[in-house]
C-alpha positions as CSV (number, residue, x, y, z in Angstrom):
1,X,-29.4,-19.3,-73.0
2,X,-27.3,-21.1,-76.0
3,X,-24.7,-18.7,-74.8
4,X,-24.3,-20.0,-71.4
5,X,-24.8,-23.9,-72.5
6,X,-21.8,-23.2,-75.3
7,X,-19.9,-21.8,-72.6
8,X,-20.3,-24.7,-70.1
9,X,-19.8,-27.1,-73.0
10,X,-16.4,-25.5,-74.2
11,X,-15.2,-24.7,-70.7
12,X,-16.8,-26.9,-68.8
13,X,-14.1,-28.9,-67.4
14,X,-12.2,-25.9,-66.3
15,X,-15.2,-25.0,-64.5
16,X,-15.8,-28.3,-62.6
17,X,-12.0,-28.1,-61.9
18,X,-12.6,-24.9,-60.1
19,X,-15.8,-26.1,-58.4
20,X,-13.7,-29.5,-57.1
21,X,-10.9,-26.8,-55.6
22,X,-13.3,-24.6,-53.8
23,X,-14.9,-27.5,-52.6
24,X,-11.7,-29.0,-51.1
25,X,-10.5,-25.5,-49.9
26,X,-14.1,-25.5,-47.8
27,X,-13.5,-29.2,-46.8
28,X,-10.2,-28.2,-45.7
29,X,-11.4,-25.0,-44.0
30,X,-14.6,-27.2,-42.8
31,X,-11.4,-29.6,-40.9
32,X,-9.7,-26.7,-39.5
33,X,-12.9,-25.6,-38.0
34,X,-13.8,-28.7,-36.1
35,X,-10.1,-29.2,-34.9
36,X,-10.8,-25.7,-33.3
37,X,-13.5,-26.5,-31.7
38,X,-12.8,-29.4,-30.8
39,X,-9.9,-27.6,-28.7
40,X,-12.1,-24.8,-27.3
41,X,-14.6,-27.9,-26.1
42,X,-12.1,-29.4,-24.4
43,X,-10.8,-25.9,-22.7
44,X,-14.7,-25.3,-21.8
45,X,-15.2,-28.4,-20.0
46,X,-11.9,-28.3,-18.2
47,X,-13.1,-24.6,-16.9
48,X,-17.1,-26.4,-15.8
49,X,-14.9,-28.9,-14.5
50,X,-13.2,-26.5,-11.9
51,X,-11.2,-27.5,-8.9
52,X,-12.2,-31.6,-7.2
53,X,-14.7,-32.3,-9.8
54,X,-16.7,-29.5,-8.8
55,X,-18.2,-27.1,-11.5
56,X,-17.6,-23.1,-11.9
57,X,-20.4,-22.2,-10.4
58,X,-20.3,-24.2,-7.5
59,X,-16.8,-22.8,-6.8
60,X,-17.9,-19.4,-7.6
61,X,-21.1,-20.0,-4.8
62,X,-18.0,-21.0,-2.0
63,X,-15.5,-18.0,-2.9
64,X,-19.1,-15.5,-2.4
65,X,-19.5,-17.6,0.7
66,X,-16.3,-17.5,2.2
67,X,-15.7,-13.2,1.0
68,X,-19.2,-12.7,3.2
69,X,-17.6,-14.9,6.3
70,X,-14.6,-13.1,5.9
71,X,-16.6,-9.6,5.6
72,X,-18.9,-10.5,8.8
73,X,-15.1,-11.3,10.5
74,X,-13.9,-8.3,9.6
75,X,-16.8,-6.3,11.2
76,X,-16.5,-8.0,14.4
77,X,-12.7,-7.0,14.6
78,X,-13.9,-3.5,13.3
79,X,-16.3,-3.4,16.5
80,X,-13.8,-5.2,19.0
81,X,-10.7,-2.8,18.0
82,X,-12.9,0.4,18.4
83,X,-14.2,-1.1,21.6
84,X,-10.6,-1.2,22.9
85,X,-9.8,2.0,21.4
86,X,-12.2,3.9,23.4
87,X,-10.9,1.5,26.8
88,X,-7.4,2.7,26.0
89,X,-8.2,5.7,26.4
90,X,-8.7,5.7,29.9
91,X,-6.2,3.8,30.4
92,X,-2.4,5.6,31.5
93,X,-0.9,6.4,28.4
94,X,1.6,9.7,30.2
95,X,3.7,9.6,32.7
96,X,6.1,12.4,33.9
97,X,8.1,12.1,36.9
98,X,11.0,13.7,38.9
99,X,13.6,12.5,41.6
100,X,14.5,15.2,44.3
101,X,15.7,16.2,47.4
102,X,13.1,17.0,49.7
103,X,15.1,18.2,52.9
104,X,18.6,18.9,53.2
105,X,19.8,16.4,55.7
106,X,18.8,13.6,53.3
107,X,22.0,12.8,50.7
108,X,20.2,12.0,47.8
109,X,17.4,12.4,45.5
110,X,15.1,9.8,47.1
111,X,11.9,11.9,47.3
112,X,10.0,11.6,43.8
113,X,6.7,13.1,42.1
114,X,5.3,10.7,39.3
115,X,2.2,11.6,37.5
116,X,0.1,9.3,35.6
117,X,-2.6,10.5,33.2
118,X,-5.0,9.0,30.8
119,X,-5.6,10.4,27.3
120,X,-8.4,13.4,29.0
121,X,-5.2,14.3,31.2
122,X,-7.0,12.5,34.3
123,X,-5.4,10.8,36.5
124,X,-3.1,10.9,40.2
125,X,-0.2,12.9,41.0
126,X,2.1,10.8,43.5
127,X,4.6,11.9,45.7
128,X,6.9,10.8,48.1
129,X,8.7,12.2,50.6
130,X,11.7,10.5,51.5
131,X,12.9,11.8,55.1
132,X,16.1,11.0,57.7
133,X,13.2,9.5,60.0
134,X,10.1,9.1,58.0
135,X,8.8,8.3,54.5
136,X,5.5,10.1,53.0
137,X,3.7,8.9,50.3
138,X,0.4,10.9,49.0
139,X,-1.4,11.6,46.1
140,X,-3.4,14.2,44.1
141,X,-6.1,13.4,42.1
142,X,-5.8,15.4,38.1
143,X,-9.0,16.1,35.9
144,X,-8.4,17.6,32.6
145,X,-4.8,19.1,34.0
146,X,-5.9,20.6,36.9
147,X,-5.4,19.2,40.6
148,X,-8.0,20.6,42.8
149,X,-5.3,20.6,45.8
150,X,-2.2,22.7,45.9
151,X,0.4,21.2,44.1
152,X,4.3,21.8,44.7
153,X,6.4,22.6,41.9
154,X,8.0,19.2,41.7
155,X,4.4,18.2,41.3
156,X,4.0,20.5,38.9
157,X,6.8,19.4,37.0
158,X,6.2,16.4,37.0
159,X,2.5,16.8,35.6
160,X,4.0,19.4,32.7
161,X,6.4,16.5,31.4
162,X,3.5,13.9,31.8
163,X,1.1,16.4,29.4
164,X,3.8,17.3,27.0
């Protein structure tokens, strides 16, 4: 015990020198600290603060919001474009036609086969028949290619060019 009291009596200003720099070194890292946090506080209450005085979570609550309006719009276009999908398909999507000369007194090629199919290959086969004295017009109905009347080869033709 004398040991320790002779050694704070002989060096005991170099030790209260040392003590008095570590405790400005803390003081200084103490400063440091709350200029640091003091900055981080300030960052943290501009991010609660958010966008029009509203707070994080309230924006947070109104981007959800608007992501499930926009999901539920989504859907219904989902629905809507698969509804007129399966309309389309009915609708004409080939056509194949060819300009002839039906009789030989008639100059040009004003007779004509057009056929007009769906997606299933169903549809009409029209023709007319363009004459020195008379016009004919007819048509065939198609169902899955296939004309249950006779067709002529211009007919024909005309359906092969519509299919390919």
């Amino acid at each position: 015990m004398d040991f320790i009291k002779s050694t704070f009596e002989n060096y005991g200003l170099f030790i209260n020198m040392g003590i008095l720099v570590l405790l400005i070194i803390v003081l200084l890292l103490e400063i440091l600290n709350r200029v640091e946090l003091n900055r981080v506080e300030k960052r943290y209450r501009k991010l609660m603060k958010g966008n029009n005085n509203k707070n994080l979570e309230e924006l947070i609550t109104n981007y959800t919001d608007n992501i499930d309006k926009a999901l539920e719009r989504v859907n219904e276009v989902d629905a809507l474009y698969k509804d007129v999908d399966e309309r389309l398909k009915s609708c004409i999507q080939k056509v194949g036609i060819i300009r002839y000369r039906a009789f030989d007194d008639v100059g040009s090629d004003l007779s004509f086969s057009i056929a007009l199919l769906d997606d299933k290959n169903d549809g009409v086969v029209i023709t007319g028949l363009f004459g020195r004295s008379e016009c004919t017009t007819f048509a065939k109905p198609i169902e899955n290619g296939i004309s249950k009347y006779d067709l002529s080869d211009e007919e024909k033709q005309a359906l092969s060019i519509a299919m390919k």
